[in-house]
C-alpha positions in Angstrom: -24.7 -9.8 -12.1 -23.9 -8.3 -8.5 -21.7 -5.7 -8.7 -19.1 -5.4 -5.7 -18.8 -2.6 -3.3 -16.2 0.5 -3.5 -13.6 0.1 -0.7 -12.3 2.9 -2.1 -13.3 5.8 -4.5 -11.7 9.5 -5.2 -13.5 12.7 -6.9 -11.8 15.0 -8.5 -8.5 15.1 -6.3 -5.9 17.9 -7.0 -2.9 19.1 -5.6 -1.3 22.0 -6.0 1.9 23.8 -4.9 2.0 27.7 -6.8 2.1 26.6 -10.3 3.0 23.4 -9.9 -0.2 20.9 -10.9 1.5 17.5 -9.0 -2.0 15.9 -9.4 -5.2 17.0 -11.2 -9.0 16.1 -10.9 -8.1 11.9 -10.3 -11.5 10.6 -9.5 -10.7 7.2 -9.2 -12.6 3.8 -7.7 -11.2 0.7 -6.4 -13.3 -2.2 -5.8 -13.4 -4.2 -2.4 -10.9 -7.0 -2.4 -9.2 -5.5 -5.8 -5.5 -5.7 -6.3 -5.0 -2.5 -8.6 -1.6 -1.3 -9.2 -1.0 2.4 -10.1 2.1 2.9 -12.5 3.3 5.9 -14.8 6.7 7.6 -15.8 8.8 9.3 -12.8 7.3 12.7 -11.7 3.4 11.3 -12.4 2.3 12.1 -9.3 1.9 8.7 -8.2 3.2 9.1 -4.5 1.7 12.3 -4.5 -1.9 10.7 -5.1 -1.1 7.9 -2.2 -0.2 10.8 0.1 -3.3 12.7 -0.7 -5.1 9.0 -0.3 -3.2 9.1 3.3 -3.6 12.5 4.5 0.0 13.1 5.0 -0.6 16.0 2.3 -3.7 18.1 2.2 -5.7 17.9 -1.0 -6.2 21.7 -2.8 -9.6 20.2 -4.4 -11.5 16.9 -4.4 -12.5 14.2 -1.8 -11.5 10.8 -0.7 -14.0 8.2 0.2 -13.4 5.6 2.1 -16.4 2.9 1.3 -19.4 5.4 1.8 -17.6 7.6 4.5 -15.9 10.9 3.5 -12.6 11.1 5.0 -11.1 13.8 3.1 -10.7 16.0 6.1 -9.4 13.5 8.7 -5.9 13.7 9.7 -3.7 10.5 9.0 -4.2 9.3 12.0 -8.0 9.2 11.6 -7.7 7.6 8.6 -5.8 4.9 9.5 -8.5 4.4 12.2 -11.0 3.9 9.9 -8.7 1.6 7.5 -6.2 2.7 5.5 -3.0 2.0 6.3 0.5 2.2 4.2 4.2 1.1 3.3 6.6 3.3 2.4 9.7 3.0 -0.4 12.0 3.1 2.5 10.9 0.7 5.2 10.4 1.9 9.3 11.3 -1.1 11.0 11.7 -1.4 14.8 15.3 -2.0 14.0 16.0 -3.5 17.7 13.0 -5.2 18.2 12.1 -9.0 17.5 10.0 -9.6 14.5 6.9 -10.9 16.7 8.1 -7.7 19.4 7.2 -5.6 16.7 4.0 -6.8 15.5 3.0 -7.6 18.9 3.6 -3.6 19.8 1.6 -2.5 16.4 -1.9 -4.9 17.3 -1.0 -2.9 20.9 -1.4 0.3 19.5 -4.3 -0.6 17.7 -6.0 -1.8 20.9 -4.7 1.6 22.3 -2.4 -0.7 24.7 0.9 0.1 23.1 2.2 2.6 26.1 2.6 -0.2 28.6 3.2 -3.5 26.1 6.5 -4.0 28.0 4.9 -4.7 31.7 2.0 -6.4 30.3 3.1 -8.1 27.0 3.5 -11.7 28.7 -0.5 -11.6 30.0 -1.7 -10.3 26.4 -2.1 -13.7 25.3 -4.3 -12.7 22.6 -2.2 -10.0 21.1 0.6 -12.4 20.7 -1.5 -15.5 18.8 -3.3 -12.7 16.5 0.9 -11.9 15.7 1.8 -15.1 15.6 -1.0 -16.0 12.9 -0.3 -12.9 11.1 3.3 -14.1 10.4 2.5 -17.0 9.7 0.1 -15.6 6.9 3.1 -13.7 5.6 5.4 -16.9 5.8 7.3 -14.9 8.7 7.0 -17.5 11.8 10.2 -18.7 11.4 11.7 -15.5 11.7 9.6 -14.7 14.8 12.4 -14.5 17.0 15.0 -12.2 15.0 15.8 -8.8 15.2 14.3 -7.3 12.1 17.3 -5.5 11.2 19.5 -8.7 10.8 16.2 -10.0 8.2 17.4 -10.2 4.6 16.0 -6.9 2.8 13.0 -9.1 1.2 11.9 -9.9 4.7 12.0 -6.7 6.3 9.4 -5.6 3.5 7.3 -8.4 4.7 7.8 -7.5 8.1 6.7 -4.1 7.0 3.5 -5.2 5.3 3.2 -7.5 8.8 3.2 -4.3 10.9 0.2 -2.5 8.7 -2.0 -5.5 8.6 -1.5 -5.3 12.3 -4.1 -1.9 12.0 -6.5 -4.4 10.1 -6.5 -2.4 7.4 -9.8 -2.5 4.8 -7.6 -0.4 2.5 -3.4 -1.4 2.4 -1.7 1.2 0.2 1.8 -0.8 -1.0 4.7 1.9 -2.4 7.0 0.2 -4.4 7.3 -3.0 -2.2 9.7 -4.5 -4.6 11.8 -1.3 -4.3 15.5 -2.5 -3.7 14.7 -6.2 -3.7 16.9 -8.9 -5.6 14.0 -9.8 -8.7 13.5 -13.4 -7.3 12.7 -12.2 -3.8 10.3 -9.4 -5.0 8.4 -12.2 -6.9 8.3 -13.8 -3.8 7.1 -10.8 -2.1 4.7 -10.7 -4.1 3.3 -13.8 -4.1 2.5 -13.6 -0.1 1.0 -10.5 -1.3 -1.2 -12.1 -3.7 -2.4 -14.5 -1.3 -3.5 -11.9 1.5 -6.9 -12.2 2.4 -9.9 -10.6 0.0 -11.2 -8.6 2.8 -8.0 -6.1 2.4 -8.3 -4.4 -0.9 -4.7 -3.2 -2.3 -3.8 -0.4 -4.2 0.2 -0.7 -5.4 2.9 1.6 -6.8 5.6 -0.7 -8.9 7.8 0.5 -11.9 8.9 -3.5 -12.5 6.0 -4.2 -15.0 6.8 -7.5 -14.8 5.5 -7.8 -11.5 2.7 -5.5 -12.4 1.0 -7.7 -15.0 2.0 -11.0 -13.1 0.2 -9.1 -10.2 -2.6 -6.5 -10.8 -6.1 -7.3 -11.8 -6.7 -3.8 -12.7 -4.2 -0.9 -14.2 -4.3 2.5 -13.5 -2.1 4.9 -15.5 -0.9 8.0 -14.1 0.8 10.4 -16.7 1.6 14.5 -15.6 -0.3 14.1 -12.7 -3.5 13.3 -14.5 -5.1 9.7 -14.9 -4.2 8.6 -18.7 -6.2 5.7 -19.0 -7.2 2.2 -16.4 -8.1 -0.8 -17.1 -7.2 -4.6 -17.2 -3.5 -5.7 -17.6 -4.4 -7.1 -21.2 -6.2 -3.7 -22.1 -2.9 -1.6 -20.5 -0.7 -3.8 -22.6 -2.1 -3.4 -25.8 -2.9 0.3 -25.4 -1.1 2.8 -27.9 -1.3 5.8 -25.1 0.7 3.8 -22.7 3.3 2.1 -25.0 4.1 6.0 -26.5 4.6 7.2 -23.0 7.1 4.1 -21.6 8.8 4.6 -25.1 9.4 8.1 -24.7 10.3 7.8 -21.2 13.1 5.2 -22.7 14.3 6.9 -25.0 15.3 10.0 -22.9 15.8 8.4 -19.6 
């Protein structure tokens, strides 16, 4: 049996603030091409462990590998670079821009073109069929030519997920996609999601466990900041840990 490559793996990551443990020794690894959602109770320390993933916060312990490289001390910048990229709950749309304008301007700043797209944008012939295919992958051609901030909710996520596969990501870190999105269109979402290409491994946060089971090939659980237990959707589902802690959270929330 060949076993697959790491994409992406995590040793013993903590974060701290005073007292505060938001995430404890997570040593977690994600396997190339994986769709693994991350789920747990409000205040887990889900975010938290994306933003350590990102660099946006600096870990207090642990490291972060990105396939055999060990990125833990490169600045998000770096790191998106190297390829990890990420969504956020609340989307950062070019709100004036076309849809392909956008994506046009992200592959730009990839290429390290992006400060003078505007006079040379019609002779970048290849920056604007790489855009046009990536919409196309995310069922978004027909909405090339719209301003993203007149794009139904549902579509400016994709347009969203559109502008971080413009970094070519190896790594796409997804938080909450479906956050805010009518239930038909977030199953929609995600099933251009589910159809992205193998070569980008995804790593989700999503409270609708609907969409999680429908969705994830692997499960990890995230409970006080510490990992609880991972596994396959049918495992998750069956386990007594993780029914006691979505009870619990019912019953008080």
């Amino acid at each position: 049996m060949i076993s697959k490559s790491i994409a992406l793996r995590t040793e013993g990551l903590s974060k701290q603030w005073g007292g505060f443990k938001a995430n404890t020794d997570i040593s977690l690894s994600f396997e190339q091409g994986s769709r693994h959602a991350l789920i747990g109770p409000n205040g887990a320390g889900k975010t938290t462990f994306i933003n350590l993933l990102t660099g946006t916060f600096p870990a207090t312990s642990g490291q972060v590998f990105l396939g055999d490289e060990n990125i833990s001390k490169l600045p998000q910048h770096q790191r998106v670079k190297r390829g990890m990229t990420r969504t956020f709950q609340i989307n950062t749309l070019f709100a004036g821009l076309s849809v392909l304008e956008s994506v046009v301007l992200a592959i730009c700043e990839r290429q390290g073109i992006s400060r003078r797209w505007t006079s040379t944008v019609a002779r970048q012939h290849g920056v604007i069929d790489e855009a046009l295919a990536l919409l196309s992958t995310l069922k978004l051609e027909q909405d090339a030519y719209h301003i993203t901030s007149s794009l139904p909710y549902g579509k400016q996520r994709l347009v969203e997920i559109a502008l971080a596969l413009a970094t070519k990501p190896k790594v796409l870190l997804l938080d909450e996609p479906a956050a805010g999105i009518p239930s038909a269109e977030s199953s929609e979402l995600f099933d251009v999601i589910a159809k992205l290409p193998r070569d980008v491994t995804i790593l989700f946060i999503e409270h609708d466990m609907g969409l999680v089971f429908r969705f994830a090939e692997r499960i990890t659980v995230l409970v006080g900041g510490k990992t609880l237990v991972e596994g396959t959707p049918a495992e998750i589902a069956s386990d007594p840990r993780v029914k006691e802690v979505y009870l619990g959270e019912a019953e008080h929330g």
